[in-house]
C-alpha positions as CSV (number, residue, x, y, z in Angstrom):
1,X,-12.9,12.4,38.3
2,X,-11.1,12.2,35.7
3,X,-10.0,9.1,33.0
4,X,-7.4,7.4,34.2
5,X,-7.2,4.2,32.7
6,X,-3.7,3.8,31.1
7,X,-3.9,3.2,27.3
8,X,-0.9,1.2,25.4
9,X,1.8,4.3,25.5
10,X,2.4,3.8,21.4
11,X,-1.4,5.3,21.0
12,X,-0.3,8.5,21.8
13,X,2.0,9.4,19.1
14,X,-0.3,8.5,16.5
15,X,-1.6,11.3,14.3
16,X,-5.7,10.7,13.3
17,X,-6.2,10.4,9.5
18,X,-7.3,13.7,8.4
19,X,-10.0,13.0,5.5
20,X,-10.8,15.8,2.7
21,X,-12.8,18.5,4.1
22,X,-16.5,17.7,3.6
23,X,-18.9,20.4,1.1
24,X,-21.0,20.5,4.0
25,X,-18.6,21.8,6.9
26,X,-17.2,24.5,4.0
27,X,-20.6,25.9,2.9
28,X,-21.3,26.2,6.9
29,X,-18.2,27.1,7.9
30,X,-17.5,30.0,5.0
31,X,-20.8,30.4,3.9
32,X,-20.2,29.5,0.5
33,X,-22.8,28.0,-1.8
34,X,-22.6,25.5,-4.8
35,X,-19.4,24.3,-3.6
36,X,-17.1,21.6,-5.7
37,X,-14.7,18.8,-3.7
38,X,-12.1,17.4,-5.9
39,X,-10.1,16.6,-3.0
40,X,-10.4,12.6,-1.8
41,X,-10.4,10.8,-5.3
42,X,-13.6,9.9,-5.6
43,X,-15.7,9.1,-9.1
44,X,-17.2,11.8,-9.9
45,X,-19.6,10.0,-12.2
46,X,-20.8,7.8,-8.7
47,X,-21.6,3.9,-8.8
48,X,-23.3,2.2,-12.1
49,X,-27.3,3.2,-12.1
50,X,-27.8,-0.4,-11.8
51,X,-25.8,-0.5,-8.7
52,X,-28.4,2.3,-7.1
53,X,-31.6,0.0,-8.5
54,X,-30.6,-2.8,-6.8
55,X,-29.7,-1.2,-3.6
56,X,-33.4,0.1,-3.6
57,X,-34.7,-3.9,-3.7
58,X,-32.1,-4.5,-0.8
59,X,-33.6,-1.9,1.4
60,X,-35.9,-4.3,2.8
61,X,-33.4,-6.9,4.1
62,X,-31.5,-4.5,6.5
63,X,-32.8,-6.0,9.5
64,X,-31.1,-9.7,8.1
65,X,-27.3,-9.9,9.2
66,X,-25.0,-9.9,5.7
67,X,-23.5,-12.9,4.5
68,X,-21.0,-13.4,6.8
69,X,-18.4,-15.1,4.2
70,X,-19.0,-12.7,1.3
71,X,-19.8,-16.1,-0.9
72,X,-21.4,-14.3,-3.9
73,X,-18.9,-11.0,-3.9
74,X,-15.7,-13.9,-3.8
75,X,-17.0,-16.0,-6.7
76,X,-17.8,-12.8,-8.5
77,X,-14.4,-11.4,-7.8
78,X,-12.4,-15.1,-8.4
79,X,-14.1,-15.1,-11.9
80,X,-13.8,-11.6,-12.8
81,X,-9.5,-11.6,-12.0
82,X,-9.1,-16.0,-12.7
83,X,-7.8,-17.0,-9.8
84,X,-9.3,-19.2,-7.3
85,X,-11.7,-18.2,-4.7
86,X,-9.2,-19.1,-1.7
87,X,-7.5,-16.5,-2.5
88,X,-9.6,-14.0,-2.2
89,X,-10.0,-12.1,1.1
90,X,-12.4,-9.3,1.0
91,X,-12.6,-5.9,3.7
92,X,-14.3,-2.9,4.7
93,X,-12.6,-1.0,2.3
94,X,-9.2,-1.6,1.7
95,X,-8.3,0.3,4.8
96,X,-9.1,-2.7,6.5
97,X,-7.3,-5.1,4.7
98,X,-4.2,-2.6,5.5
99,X,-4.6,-2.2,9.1
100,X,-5.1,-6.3,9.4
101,X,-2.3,-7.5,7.7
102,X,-0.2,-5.5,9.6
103,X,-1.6,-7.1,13.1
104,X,-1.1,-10.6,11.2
105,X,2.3,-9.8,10.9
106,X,3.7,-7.6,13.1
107,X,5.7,-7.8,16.2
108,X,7.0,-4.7,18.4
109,X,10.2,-3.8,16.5
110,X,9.5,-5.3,13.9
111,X,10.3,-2.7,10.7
112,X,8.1,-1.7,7.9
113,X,9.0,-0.3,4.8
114,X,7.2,2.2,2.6
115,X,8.0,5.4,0.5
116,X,8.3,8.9,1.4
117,X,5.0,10.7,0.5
118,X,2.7,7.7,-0.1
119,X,-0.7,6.3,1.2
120,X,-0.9,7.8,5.0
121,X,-2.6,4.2,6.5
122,X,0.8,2.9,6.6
123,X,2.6,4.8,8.8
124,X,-0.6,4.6,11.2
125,X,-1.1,1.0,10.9
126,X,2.7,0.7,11.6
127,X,2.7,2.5,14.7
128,X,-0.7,0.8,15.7
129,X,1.3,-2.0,15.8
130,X,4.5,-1.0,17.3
131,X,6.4,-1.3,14.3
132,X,9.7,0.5,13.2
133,X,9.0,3.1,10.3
134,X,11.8,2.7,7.4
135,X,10.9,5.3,5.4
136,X,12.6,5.3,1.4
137,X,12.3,8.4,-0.6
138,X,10.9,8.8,-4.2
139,X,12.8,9.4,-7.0
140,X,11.4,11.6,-9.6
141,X,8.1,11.3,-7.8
142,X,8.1,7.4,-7.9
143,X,8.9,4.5,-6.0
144,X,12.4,3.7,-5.8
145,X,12.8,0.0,-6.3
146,X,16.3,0.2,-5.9
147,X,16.4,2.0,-2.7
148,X,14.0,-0.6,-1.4
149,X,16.3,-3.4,-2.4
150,X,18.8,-1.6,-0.3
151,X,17.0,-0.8,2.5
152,X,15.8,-4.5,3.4
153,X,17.3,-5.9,7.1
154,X,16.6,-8.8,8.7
155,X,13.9,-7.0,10.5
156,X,11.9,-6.0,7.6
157,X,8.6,-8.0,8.1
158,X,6.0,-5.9,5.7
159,X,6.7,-4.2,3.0
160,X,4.1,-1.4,1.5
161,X,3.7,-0.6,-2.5
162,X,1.4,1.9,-3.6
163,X,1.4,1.3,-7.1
164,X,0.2,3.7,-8.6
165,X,1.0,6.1,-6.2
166,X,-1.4,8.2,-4.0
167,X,-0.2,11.5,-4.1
168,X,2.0,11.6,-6.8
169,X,0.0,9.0,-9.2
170,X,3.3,7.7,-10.7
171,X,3.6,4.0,-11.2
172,X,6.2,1.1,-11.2
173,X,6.2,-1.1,-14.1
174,X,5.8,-4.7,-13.4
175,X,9.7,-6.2,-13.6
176,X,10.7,-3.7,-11.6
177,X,8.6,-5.3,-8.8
178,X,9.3,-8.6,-9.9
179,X,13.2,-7.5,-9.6
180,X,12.2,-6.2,-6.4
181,X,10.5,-9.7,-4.9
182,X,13.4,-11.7,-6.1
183,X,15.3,-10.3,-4.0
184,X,13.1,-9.6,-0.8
185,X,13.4,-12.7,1.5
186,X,10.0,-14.9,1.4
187,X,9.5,-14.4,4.8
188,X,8.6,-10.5,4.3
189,X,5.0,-9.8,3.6
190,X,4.5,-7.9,0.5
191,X,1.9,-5.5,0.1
192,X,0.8,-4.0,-3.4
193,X,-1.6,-1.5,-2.7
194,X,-3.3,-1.0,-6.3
195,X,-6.6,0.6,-5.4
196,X,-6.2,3.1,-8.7
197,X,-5.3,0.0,-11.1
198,X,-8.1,0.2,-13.2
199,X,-6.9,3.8,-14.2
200,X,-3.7,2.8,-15.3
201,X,-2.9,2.9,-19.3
202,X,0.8,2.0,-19.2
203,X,0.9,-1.6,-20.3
204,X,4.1,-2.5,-18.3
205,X,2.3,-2.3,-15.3
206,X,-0.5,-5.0,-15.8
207,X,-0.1,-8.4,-15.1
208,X,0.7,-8.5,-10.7
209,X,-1.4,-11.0,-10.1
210,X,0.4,-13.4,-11.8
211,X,3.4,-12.8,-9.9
212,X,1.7,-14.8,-6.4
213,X,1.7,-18.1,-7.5
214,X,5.4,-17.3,-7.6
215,X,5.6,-15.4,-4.2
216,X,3.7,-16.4,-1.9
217,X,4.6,-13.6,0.4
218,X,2.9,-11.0,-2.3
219,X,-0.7,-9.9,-1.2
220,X,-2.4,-7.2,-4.1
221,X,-5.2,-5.0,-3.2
222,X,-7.6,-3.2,-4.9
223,X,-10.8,-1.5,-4.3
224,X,-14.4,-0.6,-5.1
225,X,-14.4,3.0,-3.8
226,X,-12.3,4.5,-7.1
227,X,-13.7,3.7,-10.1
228,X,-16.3,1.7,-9.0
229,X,-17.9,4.9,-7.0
230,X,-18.7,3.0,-3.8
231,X,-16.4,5.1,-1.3
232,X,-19.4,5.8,0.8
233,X,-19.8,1.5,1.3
234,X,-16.5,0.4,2.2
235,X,-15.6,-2.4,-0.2
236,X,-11.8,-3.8,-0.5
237,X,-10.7,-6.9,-1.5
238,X,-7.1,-8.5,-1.7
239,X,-5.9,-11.3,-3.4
240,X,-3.0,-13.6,-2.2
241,X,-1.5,-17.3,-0.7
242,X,-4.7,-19.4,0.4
243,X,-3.1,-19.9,3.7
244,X,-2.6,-16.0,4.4
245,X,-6.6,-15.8,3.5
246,X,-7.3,-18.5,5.8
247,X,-5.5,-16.5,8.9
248,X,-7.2,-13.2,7.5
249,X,-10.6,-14.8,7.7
250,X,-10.1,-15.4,11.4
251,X,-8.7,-11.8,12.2
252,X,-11.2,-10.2,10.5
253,X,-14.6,-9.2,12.5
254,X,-18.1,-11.2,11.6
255,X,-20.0,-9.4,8.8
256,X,-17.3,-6.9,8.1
257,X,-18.9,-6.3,5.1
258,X,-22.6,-4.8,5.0
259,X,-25.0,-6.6,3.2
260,X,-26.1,-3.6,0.6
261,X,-21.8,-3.3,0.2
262,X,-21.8,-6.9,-0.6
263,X,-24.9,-6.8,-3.1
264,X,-23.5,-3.1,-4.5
265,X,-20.3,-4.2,-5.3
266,X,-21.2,-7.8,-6.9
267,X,-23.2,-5.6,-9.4
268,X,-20.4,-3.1,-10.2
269,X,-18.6,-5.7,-11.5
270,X,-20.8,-7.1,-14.0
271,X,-21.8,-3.2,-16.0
272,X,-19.1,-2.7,-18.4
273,X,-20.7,0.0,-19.7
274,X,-20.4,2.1,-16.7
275,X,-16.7,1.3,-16.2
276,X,-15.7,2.5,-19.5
277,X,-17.5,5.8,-19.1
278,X,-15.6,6.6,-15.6
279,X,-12.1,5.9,-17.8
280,X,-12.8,8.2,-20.6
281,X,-13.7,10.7,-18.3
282,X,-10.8,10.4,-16.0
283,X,-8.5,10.5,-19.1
284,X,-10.1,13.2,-20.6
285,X,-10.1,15.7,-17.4
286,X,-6.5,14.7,-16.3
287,X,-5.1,15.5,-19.4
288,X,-7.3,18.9,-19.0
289,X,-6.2,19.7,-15.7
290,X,-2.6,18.6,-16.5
291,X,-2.5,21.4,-19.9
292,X,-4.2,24.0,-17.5
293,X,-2.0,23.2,-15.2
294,X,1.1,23.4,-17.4
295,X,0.1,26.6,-19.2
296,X,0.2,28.5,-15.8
297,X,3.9,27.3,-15.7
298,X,3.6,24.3,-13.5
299,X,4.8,21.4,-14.1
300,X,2.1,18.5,-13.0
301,X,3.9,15.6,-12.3
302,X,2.1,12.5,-15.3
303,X,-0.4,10.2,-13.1
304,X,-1.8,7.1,-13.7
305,X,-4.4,7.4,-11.5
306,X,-7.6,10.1,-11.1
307,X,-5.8,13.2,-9.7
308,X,-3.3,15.7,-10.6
309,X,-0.5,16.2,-8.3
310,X,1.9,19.3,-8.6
311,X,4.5,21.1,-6.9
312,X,3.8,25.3,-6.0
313,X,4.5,27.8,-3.6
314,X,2.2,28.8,-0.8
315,X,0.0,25.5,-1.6
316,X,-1.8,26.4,1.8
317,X,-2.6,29.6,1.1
318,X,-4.0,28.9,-2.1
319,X,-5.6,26.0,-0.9
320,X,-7.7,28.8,1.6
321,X,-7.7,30.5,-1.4
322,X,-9.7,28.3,-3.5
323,X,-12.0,27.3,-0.5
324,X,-13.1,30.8,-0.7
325,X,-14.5,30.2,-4.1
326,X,-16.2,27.1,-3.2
327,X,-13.4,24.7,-4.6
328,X,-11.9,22.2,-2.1
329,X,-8.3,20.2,-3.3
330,X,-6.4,18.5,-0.9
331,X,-3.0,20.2,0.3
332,X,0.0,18.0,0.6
333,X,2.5,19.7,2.7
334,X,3.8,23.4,2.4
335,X,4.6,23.0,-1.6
336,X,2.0,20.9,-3.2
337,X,-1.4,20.3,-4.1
338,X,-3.2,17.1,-5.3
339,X,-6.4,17.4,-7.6
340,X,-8.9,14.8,-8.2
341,X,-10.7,14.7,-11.6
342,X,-14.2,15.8,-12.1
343,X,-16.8,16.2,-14.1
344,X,-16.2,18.9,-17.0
345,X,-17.9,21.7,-15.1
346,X,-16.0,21.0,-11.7
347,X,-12.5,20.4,-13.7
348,X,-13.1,23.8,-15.2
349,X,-14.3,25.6,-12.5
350,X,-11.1,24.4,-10.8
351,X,-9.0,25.4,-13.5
352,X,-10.5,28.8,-13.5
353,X,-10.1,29.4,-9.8
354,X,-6.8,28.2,-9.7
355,X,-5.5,30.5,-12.5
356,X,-7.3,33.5,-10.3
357,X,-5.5,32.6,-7.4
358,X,-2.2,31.4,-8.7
359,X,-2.0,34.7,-10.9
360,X,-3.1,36.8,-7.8
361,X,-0.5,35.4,-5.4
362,X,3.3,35.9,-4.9
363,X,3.6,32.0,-5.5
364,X,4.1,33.1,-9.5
365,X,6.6,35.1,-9.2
């Protein structure tokens, strides 16, 4: 017999998140050895030694539930960014955080705003929730503030930044969000998504923490799986109104966060030295990949955060194209590609692929 249990009928339209194909599955799959993934953002440089030292002592605790209020990881984070510790709410990856807020706030019909070609958890977590999709385009490959302005009704209820923005790694300077909450009625949940902040140079951006004490409807988050390198433990952690964290706390499941995440991530914050390593790196190969890029006649689009992203033809085919010679990117739609930075050798072994395969296809002419 077959299942027949009847499932909530918004489940069904919902599209799985498709994650960057894994080295493994293409070596197996094509038979291809030595294989490089710049595809899914990651730090190419991994987690601070001393993160991987002290997850070797922690080894021996697994069998002890985590610290199911994250005390040590809050204080840490409430020092590091000066705010107080109430305001801190802290997820299994930011993901998480995303999915959360929207089932805090969210009733059927309810409509939730976010740009065209932006970070794919919203539109799921929208429908998880049975919210109404209101979808604003970019302009110039960045969020339209404007447009968003424009576009608020009196069923907006959450609102979703990306800032910068994953794909296109453009970013919105600071009074333009500012601009934006003035005008977005208090009773909208704001949601600034700024898991690739620590990448960002542009000093216009900086200072959105600030802005909560002002708006209480404002919730930022960031994340440890960029620059920190800890994708593979699943820490996120937002920051907003002390009565928002206090409803979170109760959503949220018991021990959410692993103990060797917890411990992992409290010691990323504290090496420096580590931190600045991963930013002269990422600066140095996105400006590499960004001349490559622009000598083959493309025209990358400037990114604030650690990828590349670009308009071309046939980006599908030469996205098979370059899995053949072991390099995986992520495709983003018929037209585009998004590139993560690497190390020196995987930057230029992209760079050299792509320039066989670009030259070798009809997308040049």
């Amino acid at each position: 017999m077959g299942f027949q249990v009847p499932l909530r009928s918004n489940l069904t339209a919902i599209k799985a998140y498709v994650p960057g194909k894994p080295i493994e599955e293409l070596e197996r799959e094509l038979g291809v050895k030595n294989a490089t993934k710049i595809a899914s953002n990651e730090n190419p440089l991994g987690p601070s030694p001393k993160v991987l030292e002290m997850l070797k002592t922690q080894l021996s605790n697994i069998s002890r539930y985590p610290d199911g209020s994250a005390h040590g990881l809050t204080q840490a984070l409430a020092k590091h960014l000066g705010v107080n510790a109430s305001q801190i709410m802290i997820g299994n990856g930011s993901n998480e955080l995303l999915v959360l807020l929207s089932q805090m706030v969210l009733n059927p019909g309810d409509e939730v705003m976010f740009a065209d070609q932006s970070f794919v958890v919203y539109p799921l977590s929208t429908q998880l929730f049975e919210g109404v999709a209101k979808v604003v385009p970019l302009k110039d490959f960045t969020h339209d503030m404007a447009a968003f302005s424009n576009a608020l009704t009196p069923k907006t209820k959450l609102v979703f930044i990306c800032n910068p923005n994953n794909p296109t790694g453009t970013f919105v300077p600071l009074l333009a969000i500012e601009a934006f909450l003035k005008i977005c009625p208090p009773n909208v949940l704001v949601v600034l998504d700024e898991a690739y902040y620590e990448y960002v140079e542009e000093k216009t951006y900086l200072g959105s923490l600030k802005l909560i004490q002002d708006y209480p409807n404002l919730v930022v988050l960031r994340t440890f799986s960029k620059v920190y390198g800890l994708a593979g433990l699943r820490v996120g952690y937002g920051i907003g109104h002390p009565d928002l964290v206090s409803v979170f706390q109760k959503t949220r499941q018991p021990f959410n966060i692993n103990a060797l995440a917890l411990s992992a991530a409290q010691t990323a914050l504290s090496d420096s030295d580590h931190l600045r390593k991963v930013l002269e790196l990422n600066k140095a190969m996105r400006q590499k990949i960004s001349e490559g890029l622009t000598r083959l006649g493309l025209k990358p689009v400037p990114s604030q955060g650690n990828f590349v992203y670009f308009k071309v033809p046939q980006a599908q085919d030469l996205y098979q194209q370059l899995l053949l010679k072991g390099v995986i990117v992520r495709p983003m739609g018929p037209d585009a590609l998004r590139v993560t930075t690497g190390t020196v050798e995987e930057t230029e072994k992209f760079l050299t692929a792509f320039g066989q395969v670009y030259s070798n296809s009809g997308a040049k002419s």
